[in-house]
Biopython code that builds the backbone (N, CA, C, O; Angstrom):
import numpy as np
from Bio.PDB.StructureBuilder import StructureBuilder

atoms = [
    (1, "UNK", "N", (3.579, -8.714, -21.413)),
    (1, "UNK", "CA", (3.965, -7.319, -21.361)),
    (1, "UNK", "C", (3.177, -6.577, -20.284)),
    (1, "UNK", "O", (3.690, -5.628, -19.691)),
    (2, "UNK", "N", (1.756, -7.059, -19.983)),
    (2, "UNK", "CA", (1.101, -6.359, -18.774)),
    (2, "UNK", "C", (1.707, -6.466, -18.008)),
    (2, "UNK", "O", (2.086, -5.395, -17.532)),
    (3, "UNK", "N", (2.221, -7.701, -17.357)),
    (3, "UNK", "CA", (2.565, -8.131, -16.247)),
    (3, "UNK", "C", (3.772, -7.460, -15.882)),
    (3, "UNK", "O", (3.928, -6.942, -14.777)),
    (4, "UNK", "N", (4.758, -7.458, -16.930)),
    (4, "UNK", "CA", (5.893, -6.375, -16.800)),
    (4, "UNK", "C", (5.472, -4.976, -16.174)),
    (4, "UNK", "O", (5.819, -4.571, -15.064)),
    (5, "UNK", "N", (4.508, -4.183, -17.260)),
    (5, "UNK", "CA", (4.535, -3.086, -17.007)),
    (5, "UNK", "C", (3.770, -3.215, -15.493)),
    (5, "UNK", "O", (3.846, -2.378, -14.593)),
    (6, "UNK", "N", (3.375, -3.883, -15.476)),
    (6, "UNK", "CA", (2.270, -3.478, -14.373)),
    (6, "UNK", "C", (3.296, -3.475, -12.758)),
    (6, "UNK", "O", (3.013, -2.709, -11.838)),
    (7, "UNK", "N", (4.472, -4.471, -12.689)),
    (7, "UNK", "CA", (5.074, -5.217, -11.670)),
    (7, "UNK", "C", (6.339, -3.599, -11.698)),
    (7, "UNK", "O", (6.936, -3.394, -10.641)),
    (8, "UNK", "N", (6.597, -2.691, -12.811)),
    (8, "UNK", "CA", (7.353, -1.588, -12.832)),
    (8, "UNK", "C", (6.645, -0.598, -12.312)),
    (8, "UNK", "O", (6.942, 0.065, -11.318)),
    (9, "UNK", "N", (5.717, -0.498, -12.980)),
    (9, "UNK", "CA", (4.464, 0.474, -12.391)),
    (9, "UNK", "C", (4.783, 0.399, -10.897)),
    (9, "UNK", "O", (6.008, 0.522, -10.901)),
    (10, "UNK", "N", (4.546, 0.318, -10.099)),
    (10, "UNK", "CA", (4.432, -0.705, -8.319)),
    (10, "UNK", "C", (6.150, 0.437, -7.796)),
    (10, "UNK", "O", (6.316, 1.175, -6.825)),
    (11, "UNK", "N", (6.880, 0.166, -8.683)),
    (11, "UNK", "CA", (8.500, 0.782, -8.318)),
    (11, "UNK", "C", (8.343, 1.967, -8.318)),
    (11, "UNK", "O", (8.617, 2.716, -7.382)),
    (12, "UNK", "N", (7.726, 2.377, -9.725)),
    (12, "UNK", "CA", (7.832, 3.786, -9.493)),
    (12, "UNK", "C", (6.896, 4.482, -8.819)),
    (12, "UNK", "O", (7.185, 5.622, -8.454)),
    (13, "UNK", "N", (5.837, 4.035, -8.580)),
    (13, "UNK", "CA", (5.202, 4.689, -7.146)),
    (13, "UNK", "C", (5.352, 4.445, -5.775)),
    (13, "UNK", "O", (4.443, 4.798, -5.023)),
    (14, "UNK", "N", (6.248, 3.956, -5.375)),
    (14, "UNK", "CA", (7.214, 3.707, -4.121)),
    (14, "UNK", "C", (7.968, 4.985, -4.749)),
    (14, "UNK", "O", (7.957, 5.997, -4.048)),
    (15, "UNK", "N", (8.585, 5.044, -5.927)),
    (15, "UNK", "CA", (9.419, 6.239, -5.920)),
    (15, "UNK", "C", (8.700, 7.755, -5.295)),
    (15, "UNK", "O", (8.867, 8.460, -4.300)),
    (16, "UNK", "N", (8.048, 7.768, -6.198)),
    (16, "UNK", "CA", (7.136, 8.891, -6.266)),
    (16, "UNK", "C", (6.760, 8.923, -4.616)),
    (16, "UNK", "O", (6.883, 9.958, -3.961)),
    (17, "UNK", "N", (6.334, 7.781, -4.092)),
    (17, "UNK", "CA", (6.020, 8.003, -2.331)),
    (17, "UNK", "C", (7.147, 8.908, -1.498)),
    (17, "UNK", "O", (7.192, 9.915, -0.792)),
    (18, "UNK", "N", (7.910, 8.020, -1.973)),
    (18, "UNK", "CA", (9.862, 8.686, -1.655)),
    (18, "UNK", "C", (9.777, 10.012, -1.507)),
    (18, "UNK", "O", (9.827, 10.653, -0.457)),
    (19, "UNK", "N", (9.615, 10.493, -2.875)),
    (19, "UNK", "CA", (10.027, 11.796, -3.146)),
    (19, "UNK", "C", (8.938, 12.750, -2.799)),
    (19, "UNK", "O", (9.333, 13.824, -2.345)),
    (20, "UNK", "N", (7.426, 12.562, -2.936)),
    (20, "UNK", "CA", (6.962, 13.718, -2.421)),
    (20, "UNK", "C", (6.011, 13.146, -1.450)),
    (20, "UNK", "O", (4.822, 13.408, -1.630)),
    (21, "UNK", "N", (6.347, 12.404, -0.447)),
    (21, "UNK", "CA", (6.362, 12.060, 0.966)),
    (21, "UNK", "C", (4.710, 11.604, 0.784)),
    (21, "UNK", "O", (4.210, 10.894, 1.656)),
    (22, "UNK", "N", (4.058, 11.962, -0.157)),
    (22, "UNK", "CA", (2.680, 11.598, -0.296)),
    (22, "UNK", "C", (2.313, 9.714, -0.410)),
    (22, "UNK", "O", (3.222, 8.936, -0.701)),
    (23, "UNK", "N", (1.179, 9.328, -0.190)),
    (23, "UNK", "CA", (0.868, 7.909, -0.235)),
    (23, "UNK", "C", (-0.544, 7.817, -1.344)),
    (23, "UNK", "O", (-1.097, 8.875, -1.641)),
    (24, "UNK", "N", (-0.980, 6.711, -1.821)),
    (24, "UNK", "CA", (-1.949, 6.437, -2.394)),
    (24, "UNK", "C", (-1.989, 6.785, -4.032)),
    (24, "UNK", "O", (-0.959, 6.835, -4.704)),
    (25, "UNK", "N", (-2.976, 6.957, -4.434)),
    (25, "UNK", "CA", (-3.451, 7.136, -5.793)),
    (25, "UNK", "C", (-3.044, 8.642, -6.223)),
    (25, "UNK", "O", (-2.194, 8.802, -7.099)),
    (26, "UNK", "N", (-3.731, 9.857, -5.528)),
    (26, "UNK", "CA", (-3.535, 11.202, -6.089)),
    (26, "UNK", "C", (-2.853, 11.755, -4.812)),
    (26, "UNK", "O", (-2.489, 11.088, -3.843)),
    (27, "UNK", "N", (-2.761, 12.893, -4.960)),
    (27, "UNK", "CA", (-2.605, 13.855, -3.085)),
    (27, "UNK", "C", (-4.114, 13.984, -2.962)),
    (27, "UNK", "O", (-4.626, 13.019, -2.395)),
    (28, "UNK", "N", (-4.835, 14.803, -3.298)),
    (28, "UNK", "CA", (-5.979, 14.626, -2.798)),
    (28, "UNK", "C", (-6.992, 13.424, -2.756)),
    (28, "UNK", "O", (-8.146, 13.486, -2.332)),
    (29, "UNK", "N", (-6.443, 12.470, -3.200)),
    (29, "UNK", "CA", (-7.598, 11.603, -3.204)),
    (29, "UNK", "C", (-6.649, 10.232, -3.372)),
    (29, "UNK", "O", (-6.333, 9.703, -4.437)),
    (30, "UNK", "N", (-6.265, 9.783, -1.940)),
    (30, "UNK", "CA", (-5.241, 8.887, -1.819)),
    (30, "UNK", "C", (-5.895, 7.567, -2.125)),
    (30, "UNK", "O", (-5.184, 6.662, -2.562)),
    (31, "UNK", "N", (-7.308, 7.351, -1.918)),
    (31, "UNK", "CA", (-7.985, 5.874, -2.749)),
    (31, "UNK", "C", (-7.185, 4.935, -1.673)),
    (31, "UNK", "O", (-6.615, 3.925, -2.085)),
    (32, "UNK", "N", (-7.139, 5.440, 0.322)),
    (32, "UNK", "CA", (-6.594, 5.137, 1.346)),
    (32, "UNK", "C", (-7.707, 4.759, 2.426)),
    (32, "UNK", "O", (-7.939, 5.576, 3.317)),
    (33, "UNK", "N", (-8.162, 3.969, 2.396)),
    (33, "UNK", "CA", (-9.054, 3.678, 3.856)),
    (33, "UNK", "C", (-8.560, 4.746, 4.577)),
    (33, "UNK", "O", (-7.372, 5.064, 4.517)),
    (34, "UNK", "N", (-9.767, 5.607, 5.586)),
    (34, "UNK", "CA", (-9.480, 6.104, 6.622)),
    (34, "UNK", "C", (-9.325, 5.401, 7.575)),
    (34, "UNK", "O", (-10.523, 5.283, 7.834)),
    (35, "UNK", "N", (-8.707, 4.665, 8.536)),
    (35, "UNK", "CA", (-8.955, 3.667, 9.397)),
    (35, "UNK", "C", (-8.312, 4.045, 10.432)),
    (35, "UNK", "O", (-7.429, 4.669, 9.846)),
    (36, "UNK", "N", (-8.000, 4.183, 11.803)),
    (36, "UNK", "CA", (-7.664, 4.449, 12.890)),
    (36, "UNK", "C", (-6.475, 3.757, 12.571)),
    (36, "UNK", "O", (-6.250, 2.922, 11.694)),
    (37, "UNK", "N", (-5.563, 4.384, 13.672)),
    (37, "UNK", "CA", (-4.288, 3.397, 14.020)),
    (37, "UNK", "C", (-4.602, 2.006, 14.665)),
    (37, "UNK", "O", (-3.839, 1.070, 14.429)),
    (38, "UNK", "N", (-5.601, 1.848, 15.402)),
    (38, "UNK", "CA", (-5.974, 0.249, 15.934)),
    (38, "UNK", "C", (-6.213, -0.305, 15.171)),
    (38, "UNK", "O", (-5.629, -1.388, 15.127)),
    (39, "UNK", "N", (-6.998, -0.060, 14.281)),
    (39, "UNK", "CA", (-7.779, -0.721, 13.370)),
    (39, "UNK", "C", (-6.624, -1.092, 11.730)),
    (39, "UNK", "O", (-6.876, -1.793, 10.750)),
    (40, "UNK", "N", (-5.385, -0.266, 12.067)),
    (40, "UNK", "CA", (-4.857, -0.753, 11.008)),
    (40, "UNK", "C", (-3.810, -1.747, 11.918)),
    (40, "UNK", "O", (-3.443, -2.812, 11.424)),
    (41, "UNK", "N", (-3.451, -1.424, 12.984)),
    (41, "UNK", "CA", (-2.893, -2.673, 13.686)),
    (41, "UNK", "C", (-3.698, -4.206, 13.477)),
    (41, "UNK", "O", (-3.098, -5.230, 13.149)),
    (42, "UNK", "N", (-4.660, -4.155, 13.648)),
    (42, "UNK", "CA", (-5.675, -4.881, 13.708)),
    (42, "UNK", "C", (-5.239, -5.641, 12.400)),
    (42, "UNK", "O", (-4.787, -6.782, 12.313)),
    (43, "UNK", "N", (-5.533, -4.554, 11.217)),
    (43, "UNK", "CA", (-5.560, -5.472, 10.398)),
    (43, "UNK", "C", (-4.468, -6.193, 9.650)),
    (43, "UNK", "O", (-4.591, -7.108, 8.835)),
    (44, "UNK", "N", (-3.253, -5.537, 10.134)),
    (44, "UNK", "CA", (-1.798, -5.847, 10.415)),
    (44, "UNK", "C", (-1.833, -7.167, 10.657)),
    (44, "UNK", "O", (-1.636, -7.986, 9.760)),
    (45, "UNK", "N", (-2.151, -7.584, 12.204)),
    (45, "UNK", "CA", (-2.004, -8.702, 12.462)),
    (45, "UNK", "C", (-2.807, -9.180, 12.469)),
    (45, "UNK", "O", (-3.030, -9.625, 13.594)),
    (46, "UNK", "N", (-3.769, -9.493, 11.548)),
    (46, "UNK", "CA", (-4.622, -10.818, 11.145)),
    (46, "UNK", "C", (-4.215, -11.409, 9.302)),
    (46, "UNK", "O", (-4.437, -12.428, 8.648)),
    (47, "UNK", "N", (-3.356, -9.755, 9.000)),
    (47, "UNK", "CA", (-2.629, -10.539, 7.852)),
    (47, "UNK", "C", (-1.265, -10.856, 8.195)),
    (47, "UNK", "O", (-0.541, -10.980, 7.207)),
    (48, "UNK", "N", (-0.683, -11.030, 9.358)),
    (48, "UNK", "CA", (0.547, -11.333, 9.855)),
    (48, "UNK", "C", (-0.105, -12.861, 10.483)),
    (48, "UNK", "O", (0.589, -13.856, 10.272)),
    (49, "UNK", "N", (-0.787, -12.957, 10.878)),
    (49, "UNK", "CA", (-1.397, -14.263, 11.573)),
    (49, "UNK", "C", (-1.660, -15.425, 10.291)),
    (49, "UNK", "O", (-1.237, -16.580, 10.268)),
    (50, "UNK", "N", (-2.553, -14.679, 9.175)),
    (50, "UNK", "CA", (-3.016, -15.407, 7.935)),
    (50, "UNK", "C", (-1.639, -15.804, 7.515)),
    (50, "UNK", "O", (-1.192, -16.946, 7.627)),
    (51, "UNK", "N", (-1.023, -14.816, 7.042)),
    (51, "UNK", "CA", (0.776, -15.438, 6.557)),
    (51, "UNK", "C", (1.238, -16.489, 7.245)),
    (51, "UNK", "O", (1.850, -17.331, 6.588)),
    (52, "UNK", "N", (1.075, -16.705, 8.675)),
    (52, "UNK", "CA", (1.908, -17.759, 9.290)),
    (52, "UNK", "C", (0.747, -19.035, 9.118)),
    (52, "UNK", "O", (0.938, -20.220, 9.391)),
    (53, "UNK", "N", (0.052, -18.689, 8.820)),
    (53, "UNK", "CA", (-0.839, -20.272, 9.213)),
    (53, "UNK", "C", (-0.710, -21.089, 8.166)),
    (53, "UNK", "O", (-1.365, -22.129, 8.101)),
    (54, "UNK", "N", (0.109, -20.735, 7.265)),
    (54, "UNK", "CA", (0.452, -21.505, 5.557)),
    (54, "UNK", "C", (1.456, -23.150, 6.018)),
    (54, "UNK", "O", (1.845, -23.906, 5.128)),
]
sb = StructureBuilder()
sb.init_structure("model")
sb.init_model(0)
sb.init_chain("A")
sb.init_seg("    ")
for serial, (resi, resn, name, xyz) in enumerate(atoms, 1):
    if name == "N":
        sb.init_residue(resn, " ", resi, " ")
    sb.init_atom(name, np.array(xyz, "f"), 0.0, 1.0, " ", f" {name:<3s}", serial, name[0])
structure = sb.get_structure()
């Protein structure tokens, strides 16, 4: 039953992203690395790199 709720949970905060354009945990307190745009490229593709090396 965790696993359920938990894997629904996940949907409806994609919803909630949807609808009030916000990201993360709260609005004020998104629980979001601050990280530069390079640095999230960065870390983009070293988990795009890790994925392919399977």
């Amino acid at each position: 039953m965790n696993v359920e709720t938990s894997r629904h949970s996940g949907h409806i905060d994609i919803i909630r992203e949807l609808i009030d354009g916000s990201t993360g945990l709260y609005r004020d307190n998104t629980n979001i690395p601050a990280y530069e745009p390079a640095a999230w490229a960065a870390l983009q593709e070293k988990i795009r790199n890790a994925s392919h090396s399977r």
